[in-house]
PLY file of the C-alpha trace (Angstrom):
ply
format ascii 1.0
element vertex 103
property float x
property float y
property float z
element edge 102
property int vertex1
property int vertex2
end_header
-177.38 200.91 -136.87
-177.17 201.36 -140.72
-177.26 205.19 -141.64
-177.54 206.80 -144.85
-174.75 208.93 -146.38
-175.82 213.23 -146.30
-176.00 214.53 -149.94
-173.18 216.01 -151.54
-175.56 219.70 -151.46
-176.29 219.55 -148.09
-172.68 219.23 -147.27
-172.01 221.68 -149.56
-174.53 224.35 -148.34
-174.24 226.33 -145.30
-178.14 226.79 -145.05
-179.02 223.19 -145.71
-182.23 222.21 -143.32
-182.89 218.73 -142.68
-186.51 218.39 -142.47
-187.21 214.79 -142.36
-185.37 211.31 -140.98
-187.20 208.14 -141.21
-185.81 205.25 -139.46
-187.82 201.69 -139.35
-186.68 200.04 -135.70
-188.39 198.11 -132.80
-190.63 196.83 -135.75
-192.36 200.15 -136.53
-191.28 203.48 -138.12
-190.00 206.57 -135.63
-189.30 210.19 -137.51
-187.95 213.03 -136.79
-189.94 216.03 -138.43
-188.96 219.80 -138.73
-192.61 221.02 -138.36
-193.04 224.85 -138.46
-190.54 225.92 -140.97
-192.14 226.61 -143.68
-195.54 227.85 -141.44
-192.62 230.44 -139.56
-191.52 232.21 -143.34
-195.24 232.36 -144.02
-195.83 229.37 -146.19
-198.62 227.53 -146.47
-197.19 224.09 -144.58
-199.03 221.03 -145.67
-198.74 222.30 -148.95
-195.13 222.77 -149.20
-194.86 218.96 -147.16
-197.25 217.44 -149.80
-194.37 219.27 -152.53
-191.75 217.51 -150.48
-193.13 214.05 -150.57
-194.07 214.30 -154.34
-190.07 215.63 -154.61
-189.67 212.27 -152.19
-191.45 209.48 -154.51
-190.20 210.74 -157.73
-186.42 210.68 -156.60
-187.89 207.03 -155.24
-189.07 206.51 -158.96
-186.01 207.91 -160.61
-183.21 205.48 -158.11
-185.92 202.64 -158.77
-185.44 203.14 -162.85
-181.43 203.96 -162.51
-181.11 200.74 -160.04
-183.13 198.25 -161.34
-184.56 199.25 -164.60
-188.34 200.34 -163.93
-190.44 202.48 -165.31
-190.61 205.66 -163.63
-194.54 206.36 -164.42
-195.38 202.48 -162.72
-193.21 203.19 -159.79
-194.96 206.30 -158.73
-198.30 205.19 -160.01
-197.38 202.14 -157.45
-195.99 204.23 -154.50
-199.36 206.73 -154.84
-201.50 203.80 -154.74
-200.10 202.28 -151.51
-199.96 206.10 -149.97
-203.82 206.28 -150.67
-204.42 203.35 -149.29
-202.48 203.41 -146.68
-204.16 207.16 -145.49
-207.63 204.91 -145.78
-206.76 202.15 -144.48
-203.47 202.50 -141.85
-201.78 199.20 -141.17
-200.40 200.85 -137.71
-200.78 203.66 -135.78
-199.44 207.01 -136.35
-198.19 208.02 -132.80
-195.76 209.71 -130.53
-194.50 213.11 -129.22
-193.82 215.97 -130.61
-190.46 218.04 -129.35
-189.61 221.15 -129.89
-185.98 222.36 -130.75
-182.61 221.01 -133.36
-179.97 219.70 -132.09
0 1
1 2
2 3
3 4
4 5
5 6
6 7
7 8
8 9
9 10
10 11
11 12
12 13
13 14
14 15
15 16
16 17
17 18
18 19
19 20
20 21
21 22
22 23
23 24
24 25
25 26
26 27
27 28
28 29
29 30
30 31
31 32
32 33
33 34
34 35
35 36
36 37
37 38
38 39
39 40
40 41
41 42
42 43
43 44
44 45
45 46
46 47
47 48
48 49
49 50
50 51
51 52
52 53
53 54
54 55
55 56
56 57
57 58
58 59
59 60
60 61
61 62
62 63
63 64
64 65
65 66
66 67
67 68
68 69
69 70
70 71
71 72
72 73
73 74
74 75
75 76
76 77
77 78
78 79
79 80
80 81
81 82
82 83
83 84
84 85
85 86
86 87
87 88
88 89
89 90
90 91
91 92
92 93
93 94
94 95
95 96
96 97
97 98
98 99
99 100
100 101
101 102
């Protein structure tokens, strides 16, 4: 199992939430969501998840540009464009449980 390294912030910060993990195994992808918080403080939740992912592809943009010299604009532009078709046209399933409770 490869696991990725917890930002220097979050270790920093004693209120740090983890609110997404991602992993790809058995040949399909399995995540762990924190659904609710935002919805519990009286946010408006999809929006502030559709804010996350945007915060998501441009730090995917910005490691893209720092790692192997693309353009920022193209690698979002190309990350959007596979998100919207992907939410068209699903290449797998989207399923699952849903738990309640952190460890």
């Amino acid at each position: 199992m490869r696991t990725l390294s917890l930002p220097p912030a979050a270790q920093r910060d004693p209120n740090a939430i983890q609110m997404l993990s991602a992993w790809v195994a058995e040949n399909g992808l399995h995540c762990t969501l924190n659904i609710g918080m935002w919805e519990s403080s009286g946010r408006n939740e999809p929006r502030a998840w559709g804010i996350l992912l945007a915060d998501v592809i441009r730090h995917i943009a910005s490691a893209h540009q720092e790692e192997f010299g693309r353009d920022i604009g193209e690698t979002i532009s190309g990350v959007f464009a596979s998100l919207e078709r992907e939410l068209e046209e699903p290449t797998s399933d989207a399923s699952g449980q849903f738990s309640h409770g952190h460890n």
